[in-house]
VOBA-1610 file (N, C-alpha, C; in pm, whole numbers, padded with zeros to 5 digits, always signed):
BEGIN
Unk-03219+04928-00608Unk-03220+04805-00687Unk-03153+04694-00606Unk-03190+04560-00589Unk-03140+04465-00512Unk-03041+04405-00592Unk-02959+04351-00504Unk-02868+04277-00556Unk-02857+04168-00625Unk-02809+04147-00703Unk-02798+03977-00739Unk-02783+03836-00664Unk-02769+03731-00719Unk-02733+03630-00621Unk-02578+03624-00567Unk-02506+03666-00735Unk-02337+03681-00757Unk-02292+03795-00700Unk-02407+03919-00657Unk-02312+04026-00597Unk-02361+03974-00468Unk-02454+03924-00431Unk-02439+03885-00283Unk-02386+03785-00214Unk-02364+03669-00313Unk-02239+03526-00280Unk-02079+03693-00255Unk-02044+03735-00357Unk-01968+03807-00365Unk-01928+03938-00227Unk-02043+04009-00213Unk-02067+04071-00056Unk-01988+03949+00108Unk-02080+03858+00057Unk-02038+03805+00158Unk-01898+03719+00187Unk-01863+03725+00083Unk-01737+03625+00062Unk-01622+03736+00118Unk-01664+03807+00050Unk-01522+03928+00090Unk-01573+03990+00297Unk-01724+04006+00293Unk-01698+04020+00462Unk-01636+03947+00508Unk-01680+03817+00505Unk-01597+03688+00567Unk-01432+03657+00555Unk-01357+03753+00479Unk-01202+03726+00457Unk-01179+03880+00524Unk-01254+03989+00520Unk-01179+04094+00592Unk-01229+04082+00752Unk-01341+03990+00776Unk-01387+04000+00922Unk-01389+03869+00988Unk-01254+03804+00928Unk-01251+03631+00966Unk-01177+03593+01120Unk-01096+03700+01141Unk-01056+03709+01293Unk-01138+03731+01403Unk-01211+03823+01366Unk-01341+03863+01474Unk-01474+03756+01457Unk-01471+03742+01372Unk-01564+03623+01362Unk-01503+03506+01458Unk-01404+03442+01383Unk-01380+03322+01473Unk-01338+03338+01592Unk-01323+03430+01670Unk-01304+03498+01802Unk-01478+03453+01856Unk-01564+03580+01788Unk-01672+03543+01862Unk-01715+03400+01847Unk-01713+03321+01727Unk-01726+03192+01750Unk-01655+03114+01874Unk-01531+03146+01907Unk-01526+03017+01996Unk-01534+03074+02102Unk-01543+03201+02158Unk-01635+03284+02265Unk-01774+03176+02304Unk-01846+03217+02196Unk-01966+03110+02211Unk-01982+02947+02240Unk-01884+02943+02176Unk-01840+02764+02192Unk-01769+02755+02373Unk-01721+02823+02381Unk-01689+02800+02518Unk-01756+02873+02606Unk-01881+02876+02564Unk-01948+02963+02730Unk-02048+02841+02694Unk-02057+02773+02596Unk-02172+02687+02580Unk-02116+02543+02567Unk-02009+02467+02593Unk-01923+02399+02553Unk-02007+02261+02553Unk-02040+02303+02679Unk-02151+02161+02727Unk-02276+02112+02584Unk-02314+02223+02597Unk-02401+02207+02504Unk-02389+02158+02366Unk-02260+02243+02280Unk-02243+02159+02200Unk-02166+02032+02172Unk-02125+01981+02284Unk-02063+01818+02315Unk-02184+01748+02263Unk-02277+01766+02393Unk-02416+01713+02372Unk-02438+01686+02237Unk-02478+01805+02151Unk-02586+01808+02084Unk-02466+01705+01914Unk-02336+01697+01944Unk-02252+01668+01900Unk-02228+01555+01891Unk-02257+01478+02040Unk-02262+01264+02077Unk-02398+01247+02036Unk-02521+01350+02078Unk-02623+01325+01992Unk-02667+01282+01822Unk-02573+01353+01768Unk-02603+01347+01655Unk-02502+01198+01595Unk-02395+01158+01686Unk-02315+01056+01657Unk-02407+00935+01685Unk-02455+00936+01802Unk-02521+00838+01845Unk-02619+00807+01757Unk-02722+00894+01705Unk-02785+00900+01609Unk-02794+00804+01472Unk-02692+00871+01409Unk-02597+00829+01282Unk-02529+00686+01334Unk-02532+00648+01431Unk-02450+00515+01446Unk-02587+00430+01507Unk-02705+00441+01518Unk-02787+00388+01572Unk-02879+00338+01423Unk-02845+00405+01297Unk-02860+00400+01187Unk-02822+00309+01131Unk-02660+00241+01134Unk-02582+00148+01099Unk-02702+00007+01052Unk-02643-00082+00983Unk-02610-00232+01024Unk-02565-00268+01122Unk-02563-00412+01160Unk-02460-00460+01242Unk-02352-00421+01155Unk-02333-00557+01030Unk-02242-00569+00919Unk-02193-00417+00968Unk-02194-00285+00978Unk-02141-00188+00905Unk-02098-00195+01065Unk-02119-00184+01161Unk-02083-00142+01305Unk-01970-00232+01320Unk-01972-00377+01249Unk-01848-00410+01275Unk-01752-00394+01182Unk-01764-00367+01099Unk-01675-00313+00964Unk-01622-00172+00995Unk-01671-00089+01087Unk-01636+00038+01142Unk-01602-00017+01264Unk-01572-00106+01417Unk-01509-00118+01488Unk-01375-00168+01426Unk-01370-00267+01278Unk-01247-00304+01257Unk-01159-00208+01181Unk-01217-00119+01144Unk-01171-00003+01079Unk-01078+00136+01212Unk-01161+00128+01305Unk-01134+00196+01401Unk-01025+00152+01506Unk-01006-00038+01509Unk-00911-00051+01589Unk-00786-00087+01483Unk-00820-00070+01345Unk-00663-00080+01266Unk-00639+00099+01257Unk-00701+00163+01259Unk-00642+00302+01271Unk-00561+00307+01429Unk-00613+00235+01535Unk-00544+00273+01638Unk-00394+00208+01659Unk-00419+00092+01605Unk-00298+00043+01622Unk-00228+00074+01566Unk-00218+00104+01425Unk-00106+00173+01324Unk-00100+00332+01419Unk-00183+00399+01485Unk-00140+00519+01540Unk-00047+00495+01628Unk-00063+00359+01718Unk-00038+00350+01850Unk+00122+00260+01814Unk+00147+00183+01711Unk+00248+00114+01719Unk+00295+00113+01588Unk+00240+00223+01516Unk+00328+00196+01363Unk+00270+00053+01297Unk+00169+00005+01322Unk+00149-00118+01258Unk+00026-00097+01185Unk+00077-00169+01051Unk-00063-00157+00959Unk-00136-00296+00939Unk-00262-00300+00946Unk-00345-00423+00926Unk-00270-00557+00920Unk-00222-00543+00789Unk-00174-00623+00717Unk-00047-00659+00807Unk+00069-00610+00867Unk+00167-00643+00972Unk+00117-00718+01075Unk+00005-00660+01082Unk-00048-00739+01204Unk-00101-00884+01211Unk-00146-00896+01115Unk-00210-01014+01063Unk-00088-01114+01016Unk+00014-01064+00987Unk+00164-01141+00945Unk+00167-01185+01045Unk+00201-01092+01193Unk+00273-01133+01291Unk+00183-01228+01396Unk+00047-01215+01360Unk-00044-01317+01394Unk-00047-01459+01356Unk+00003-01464+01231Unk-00007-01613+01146Unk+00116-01629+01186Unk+00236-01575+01246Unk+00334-01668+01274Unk+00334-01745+01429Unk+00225-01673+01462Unk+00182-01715+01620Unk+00065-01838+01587Unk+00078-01868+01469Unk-00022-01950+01410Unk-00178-01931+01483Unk-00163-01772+01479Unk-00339-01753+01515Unk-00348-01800+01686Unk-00285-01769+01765Unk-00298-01839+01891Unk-00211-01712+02003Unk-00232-01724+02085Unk-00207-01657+02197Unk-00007-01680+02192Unk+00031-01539+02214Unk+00226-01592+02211Unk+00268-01668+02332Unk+00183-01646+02440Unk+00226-01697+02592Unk+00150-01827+02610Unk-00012-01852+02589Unk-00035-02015+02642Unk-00108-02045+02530Unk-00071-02026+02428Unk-00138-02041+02294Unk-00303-02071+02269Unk-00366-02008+02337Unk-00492-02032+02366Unk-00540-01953+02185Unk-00662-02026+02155Unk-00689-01970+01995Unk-00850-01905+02011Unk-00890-01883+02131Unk-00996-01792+02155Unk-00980-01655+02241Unk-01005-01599+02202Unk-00987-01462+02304Unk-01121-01438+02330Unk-01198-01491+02306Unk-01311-01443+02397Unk-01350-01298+02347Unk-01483-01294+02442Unk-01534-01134+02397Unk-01432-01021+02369Unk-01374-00980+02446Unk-01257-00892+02468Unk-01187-00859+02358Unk-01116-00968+02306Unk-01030-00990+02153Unk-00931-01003+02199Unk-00844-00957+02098Unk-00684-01011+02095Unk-00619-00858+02116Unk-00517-00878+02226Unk-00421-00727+02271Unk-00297-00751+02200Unk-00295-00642+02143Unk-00154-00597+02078Unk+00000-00634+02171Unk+00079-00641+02232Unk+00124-00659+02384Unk+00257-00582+02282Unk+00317-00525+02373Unk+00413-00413+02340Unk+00498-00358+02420Unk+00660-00322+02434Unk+00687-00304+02511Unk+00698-00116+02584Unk+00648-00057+02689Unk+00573+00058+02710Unk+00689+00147+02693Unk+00855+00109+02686Unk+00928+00262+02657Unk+00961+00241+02564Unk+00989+00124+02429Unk+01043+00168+02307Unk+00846+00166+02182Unk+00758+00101+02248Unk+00642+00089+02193Unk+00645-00043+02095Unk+00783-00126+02069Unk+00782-00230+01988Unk+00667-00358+02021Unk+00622-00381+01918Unk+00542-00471+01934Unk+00599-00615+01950Unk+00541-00702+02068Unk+00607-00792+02106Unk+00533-00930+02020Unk+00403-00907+02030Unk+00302-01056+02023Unk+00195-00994+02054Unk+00098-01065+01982Unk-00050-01085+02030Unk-00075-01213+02125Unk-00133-01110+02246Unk-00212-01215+02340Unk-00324-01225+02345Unk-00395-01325+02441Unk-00519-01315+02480Unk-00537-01256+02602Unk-00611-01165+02630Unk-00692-01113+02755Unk-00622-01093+02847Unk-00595-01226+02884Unk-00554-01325+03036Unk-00437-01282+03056Unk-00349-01332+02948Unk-00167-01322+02931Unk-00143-01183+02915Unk-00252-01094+02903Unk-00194-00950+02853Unk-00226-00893+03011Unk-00344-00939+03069Unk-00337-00853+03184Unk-00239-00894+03295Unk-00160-01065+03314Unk-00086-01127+03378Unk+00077-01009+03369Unk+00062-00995+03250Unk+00185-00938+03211Unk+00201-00758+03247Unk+00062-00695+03265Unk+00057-00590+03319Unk+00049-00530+03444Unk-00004-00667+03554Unk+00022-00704+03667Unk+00164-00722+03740Unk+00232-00770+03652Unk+00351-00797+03674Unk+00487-00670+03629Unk+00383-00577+03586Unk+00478-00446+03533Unk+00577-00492+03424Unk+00542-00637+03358Unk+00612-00692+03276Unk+00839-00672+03317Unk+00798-00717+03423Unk+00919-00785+03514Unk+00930-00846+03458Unk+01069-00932+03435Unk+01113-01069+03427Unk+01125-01100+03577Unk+01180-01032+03666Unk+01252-01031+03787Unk+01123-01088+03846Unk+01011-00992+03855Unk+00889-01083+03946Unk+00838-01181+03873Unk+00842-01233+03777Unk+00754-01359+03713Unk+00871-01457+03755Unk+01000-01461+03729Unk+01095-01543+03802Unk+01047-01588+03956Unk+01015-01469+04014Unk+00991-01480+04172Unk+00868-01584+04219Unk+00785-01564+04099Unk+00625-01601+04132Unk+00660-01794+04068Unk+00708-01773+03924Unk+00802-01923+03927Unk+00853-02001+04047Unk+00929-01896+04070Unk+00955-02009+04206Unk+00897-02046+04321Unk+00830-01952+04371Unk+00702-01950+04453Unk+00641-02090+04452Unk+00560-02083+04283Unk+00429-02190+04242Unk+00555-02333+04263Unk+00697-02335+04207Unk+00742-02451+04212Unk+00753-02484+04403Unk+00811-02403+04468Unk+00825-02445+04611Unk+00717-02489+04683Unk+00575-02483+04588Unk+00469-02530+04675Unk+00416-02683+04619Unk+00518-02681+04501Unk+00476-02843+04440Unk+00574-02929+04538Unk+00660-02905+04556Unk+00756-03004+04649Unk+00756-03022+04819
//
């Protein structure tokens, strides 16, 4: 006599809790002799699903994606950020420039306590990463640009 649907949901529920070690053993056995493959078939299916989108939704999910990073990356939530923006009255902290261009606006932060300093533009954020964010060499380069005006 065959089983039911409930003794066979039931059959299998209980293999799967007494044979859940060996299972997920051979599972990631498989996953890693094939790893490649399922990356692939994995950005495939992302790419996919995101090729699906709106714009509207692609940018409503990039702004979604860079307020998750920054609250990961600096403890800051949307809304902080946007405070500490309007007191920069929307403008660059270093040459107050109010476009950032394609790129956008960089968080600027300092790299051993992670405190957030200001939002820059582009320019001022990479000047400042160039400079290993010295005071000592931007002093140097100050005086430099002045000794060549006189």
């Amino acid at each position: 006599m065959p089983w039911s649907p409930k003794q066979t949901r039931e059959y299998h529920k209980r293999y799967y809790q007494e044979n859940f070690e060996e299972m997920n053993a051979r599972a990631r056995e498989r996953y890693l002799a094939n790893i490649e493959k399922y990356r692939e078939a994995k950005n495939a299916s992302a790419r996919r699903l995101y090729a699906k989108l709106t714009p509207e939704e692609k940018t409503k999910r990039a702004e979604k994606h860079k307020a998750k990073r920054i609250k990961r990356q600096y403890n800051l939530t949307q809304d902080d950020w946007q405070i500490l923006f309007n007191m920069q009255d929307q403008k660059c902290a270093v040459c107050r420039a109010d476009d950032p261009g394609v790129t956008g606006w960089a968080t600027d932060h300092c790299h051993t306590t992670l405190k957030v300093r200001g939002i820059l533009c582009p320019a001022c954020n990479k000047a400042l990463g160039l400079v290993k964010d010295d005071p000592t060499i931007l002093t140097a380069m100050i005086t430099y640009l002045a000794k060549d005006k006189s």
